[in-house]
C-alpha positions as CSV (number, residue, x, y, z in Angstrom):
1,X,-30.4,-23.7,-52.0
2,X,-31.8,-20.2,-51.6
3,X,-29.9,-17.7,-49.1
4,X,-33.3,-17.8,-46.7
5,X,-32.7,-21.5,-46.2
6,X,-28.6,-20.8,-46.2
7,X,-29.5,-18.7,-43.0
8,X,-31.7,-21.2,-41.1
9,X,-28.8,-23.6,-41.8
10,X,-26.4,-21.3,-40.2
11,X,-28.3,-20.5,-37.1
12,X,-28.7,-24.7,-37.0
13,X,-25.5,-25.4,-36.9
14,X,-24.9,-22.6,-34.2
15,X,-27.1,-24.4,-32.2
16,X,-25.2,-27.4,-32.6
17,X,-22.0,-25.5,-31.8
18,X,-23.2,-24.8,-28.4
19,X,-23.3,-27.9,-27.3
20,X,-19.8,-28.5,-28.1
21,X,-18.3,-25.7,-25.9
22,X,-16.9,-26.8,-22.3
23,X,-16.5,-22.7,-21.2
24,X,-19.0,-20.6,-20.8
25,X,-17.9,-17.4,-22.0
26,X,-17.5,-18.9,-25.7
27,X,-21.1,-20.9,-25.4
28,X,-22.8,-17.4,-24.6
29,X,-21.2,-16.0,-28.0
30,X,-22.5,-18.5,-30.0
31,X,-25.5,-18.4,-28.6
32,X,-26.0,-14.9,-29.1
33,X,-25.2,-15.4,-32.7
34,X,-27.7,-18.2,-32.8
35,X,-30.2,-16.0,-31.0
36,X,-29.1,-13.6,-34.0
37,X,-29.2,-16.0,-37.1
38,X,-32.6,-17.4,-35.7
39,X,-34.2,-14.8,-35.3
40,X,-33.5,-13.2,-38.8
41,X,-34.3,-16.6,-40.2
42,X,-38.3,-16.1,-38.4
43,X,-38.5,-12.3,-39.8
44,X,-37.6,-13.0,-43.1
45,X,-39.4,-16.6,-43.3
46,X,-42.6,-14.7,-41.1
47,X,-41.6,-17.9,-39.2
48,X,-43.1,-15.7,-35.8
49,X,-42.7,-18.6,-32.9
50,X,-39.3,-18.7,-34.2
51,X,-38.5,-15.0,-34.3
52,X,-40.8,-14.1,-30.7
53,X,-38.5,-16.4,-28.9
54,X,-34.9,-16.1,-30.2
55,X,-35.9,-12.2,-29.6
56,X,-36.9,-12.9,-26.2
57,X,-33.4,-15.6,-25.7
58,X,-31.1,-13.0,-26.9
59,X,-31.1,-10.3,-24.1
60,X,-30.9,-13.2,-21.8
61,X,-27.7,-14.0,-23.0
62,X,-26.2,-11.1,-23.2
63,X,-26.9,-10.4,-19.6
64,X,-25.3,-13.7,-18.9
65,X,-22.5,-12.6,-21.0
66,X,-21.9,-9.6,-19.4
67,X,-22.0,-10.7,-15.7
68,X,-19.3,-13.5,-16.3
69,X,-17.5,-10.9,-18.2
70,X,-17.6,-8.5,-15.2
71,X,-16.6,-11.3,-13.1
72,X,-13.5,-11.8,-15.0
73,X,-12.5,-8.4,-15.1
74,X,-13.2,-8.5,-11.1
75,X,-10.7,-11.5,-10.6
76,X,-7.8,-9.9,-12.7
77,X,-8.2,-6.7,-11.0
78,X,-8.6,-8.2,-7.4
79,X,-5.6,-7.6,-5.5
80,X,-6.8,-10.6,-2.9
81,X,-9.1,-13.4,-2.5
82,X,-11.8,-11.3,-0.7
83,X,-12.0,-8.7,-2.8
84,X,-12.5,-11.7,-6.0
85,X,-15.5,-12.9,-3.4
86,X,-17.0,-9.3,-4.1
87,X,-17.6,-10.3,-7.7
88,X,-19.0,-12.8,-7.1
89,X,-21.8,-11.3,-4.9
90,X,-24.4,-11.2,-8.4
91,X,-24.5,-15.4,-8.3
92,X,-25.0,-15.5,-4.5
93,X,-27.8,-15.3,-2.4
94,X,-28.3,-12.9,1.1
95,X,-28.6,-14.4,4.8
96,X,-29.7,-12.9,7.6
97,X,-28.7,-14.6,10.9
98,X,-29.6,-13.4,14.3
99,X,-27.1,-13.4,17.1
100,X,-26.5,-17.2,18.6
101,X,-28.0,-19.1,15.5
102,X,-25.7,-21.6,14.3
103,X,-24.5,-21.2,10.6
104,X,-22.9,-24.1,10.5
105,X,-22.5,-27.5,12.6
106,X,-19.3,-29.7,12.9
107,X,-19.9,-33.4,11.0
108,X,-22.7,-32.0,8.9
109,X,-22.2,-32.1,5.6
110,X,-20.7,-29.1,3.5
111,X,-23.1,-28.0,0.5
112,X,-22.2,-24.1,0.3
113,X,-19.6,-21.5,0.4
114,X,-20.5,-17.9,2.7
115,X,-18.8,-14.4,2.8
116,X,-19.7,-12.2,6.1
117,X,-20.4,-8.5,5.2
118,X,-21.8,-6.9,8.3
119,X,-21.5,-8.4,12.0
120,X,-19.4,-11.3,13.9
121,X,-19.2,-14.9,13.6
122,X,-17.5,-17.2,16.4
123,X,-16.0,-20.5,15.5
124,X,-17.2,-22.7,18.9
125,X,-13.7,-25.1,19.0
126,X,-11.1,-22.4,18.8
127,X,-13.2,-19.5,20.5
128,X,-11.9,-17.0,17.7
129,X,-13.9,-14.5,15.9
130,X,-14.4,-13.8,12.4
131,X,-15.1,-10.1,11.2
132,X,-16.6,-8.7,7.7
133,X,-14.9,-9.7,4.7
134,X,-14.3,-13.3,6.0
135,X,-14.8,-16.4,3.6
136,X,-16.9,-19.6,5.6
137,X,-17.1,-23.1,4.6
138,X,-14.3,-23.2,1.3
139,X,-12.7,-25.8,3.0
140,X,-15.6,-28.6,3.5
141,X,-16.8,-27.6,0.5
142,X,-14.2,-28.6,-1.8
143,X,-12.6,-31.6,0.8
144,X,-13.2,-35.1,-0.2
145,X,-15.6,-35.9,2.4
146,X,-17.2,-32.6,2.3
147,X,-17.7,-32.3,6.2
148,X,-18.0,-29.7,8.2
149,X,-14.6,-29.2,10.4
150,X,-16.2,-26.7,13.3
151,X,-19.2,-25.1,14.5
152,X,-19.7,-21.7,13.4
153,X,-22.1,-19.5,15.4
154,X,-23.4,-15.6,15.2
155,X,-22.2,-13.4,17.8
156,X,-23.6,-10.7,16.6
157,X,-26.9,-10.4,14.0
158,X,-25.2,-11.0,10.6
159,X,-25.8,-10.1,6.7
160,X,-23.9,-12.9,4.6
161,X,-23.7,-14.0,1.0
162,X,-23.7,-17.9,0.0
163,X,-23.3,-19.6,-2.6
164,X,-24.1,-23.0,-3.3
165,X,-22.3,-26.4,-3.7
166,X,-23.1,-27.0,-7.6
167,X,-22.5,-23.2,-8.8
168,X,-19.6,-23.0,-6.6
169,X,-18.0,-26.1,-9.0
170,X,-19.5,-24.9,-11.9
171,X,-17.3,-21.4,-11.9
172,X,-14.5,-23.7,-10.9
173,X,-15.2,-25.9,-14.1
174,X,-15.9,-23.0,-16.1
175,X,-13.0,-20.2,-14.9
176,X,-9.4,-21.4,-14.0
177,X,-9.2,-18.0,-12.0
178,X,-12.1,-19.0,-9.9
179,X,-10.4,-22.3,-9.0
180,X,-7.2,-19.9,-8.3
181,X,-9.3,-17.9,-6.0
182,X,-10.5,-21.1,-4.2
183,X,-6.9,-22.8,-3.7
184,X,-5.8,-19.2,-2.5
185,X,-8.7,-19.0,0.4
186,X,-8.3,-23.0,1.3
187,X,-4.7,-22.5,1.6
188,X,-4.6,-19.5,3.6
189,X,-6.9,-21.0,6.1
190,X,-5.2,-23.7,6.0
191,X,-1.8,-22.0,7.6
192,X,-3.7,-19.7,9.5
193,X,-5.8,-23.1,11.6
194,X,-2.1,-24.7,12.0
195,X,-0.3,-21.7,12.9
196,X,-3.3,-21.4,15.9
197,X,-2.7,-25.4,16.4
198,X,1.1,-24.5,16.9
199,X,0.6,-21.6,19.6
200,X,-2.4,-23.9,21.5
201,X,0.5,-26.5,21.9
202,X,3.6,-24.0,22.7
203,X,1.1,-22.5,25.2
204,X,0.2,-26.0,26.8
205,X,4.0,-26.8,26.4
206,X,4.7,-24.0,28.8
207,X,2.0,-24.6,31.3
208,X,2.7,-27.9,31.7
209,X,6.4,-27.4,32.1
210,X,7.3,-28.1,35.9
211,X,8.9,-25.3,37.7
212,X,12.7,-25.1,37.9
C-alpha cells in the first residue's frame, strides 16, 4: 500500500468517525481533521473535486468550532441564567414587535424560546411586566404538552432574540450546561409564578375576611 493511498484511507475512516460522535464539539475535531486528511489526499493525488471542497468544508468547521467553543466558555463564566442567554445570542434570530402585538397566546402550542433586550412585555393573566434581560416561553417549551401557559403581549415596541424548538433541544442534547441553564430558568419561574399565586390568595384571604 503506498503512503498516498495510506492517507485517503485515513481521512476515510475520519469520515466514518464522525458519524459515531453523539457531542458536537468532538464531531467538529474530526471533521476538521477529515477536512485536513482529504484535502491533502486531492493535492497530492491532483484529485481537484476532492481537494476544492474539503478546502471550502474546513473553514466551515472551524467557525462552527469556535462559536460552540465560545459558548462554552460563556456558560462557565456566566454568573446567572441570563447572562448564559447572552451567548447564546449567535444561534438566535432578532424580533421586532410593535407595542400591543401579541408574542405569545395561551393554549397555543410552544415551538420557541425568546430573550427581551430593549422595551416591555405584559403577561395578560397576572398583569405583571417583564423588563430587558427576561427569558419567555422556557417553560412550554420544554413541558410535556408544550402549551403555552399565558398570553404575553408588547407594551412597549420590543427587540427580542428567539430561538427555536429543535435547536433549543439540540444544545440541550449536545451541552449538559445548556440543559443546566434551562432547569435553572424553568425553575426560577417556576417559584417566582407560585410565590405571585401565594400573595393573590393571602390578598383575597384578607378581603374576603368579614370585619371583626
Amino acid at each position: 500500500m503506498s503512503w498516498i493511498d495510506a492517507l485517503g484511507y485515513a481521512a476515510s475512516l475520519t469520515v466514518f468517525a464522525t458519524f459515531c460522535m453523539s457531542t458536537m464539539v468532538p464531531l467538529r475535531y474530526v471533521a476538521i481533521a477529515s477536512n485536513v486528511l482529504f484535502a491533502a489526499f486531492g493535492y497530492v493525488g491532483h484529485i481537484y473535486p476532492v481537494l476544492i471542497l474539503h478546502a471550502v468544508l474546513l473553514p466551515v468547521n472551524v467557525t462552527r468550532l469556535v462559536q460552540i467553543k465560545r459558548l462554552v466558555r460563556g456558560i462557565g463564566s456566566a454568573h446567572s441564567a441570563n447572562e448564559f442567554l447572552n451567548s447564546l445570542l449567535p444561534f438566535m434570530r432578532e424580533l421586532r414587535l410593535n407595542a400591543g402585538q401579541v408574542l405569545v397566546r395561551k393554549g397555543e402550542r410552544a415551538d420557541r424560546l425568546y430573550y427581551l433586550v430593549e422595551g416591555e412585555l405584559v403577561i395578560d393573566e397576572l398583569g405583571k411586566a417583564i423588563g430587558p434581560g427576561s427569558v419567555i416561553g422556557e417553560i412550554g417549551l420544554f413541558a410535556p404538552h408544550q402549551k403555552r401557559i399565558a398570553t404575553v403581549r408588547c407594551k412597549t415596541d420590543c427587540l427580542l432574540y428567539q430561538l427555536g424548538e429543535a435547536k433549543a433541544k439540540e444544545l440541550c442534547y449536545q451541552d449538559r450546561s445548556f440543559g443546566y441553564a434551562m432547569l435553572q430558568l424553568i425553575t426560577t419561574r417556576l417559584l417566582e409564578n407560585q410565590s405571585a399565586t401565594h400573595t393573590e390568595i393571602r390578598s383575597d384571604t384578607v378581603v374576603a375576611a368579614p370585619p371583626q
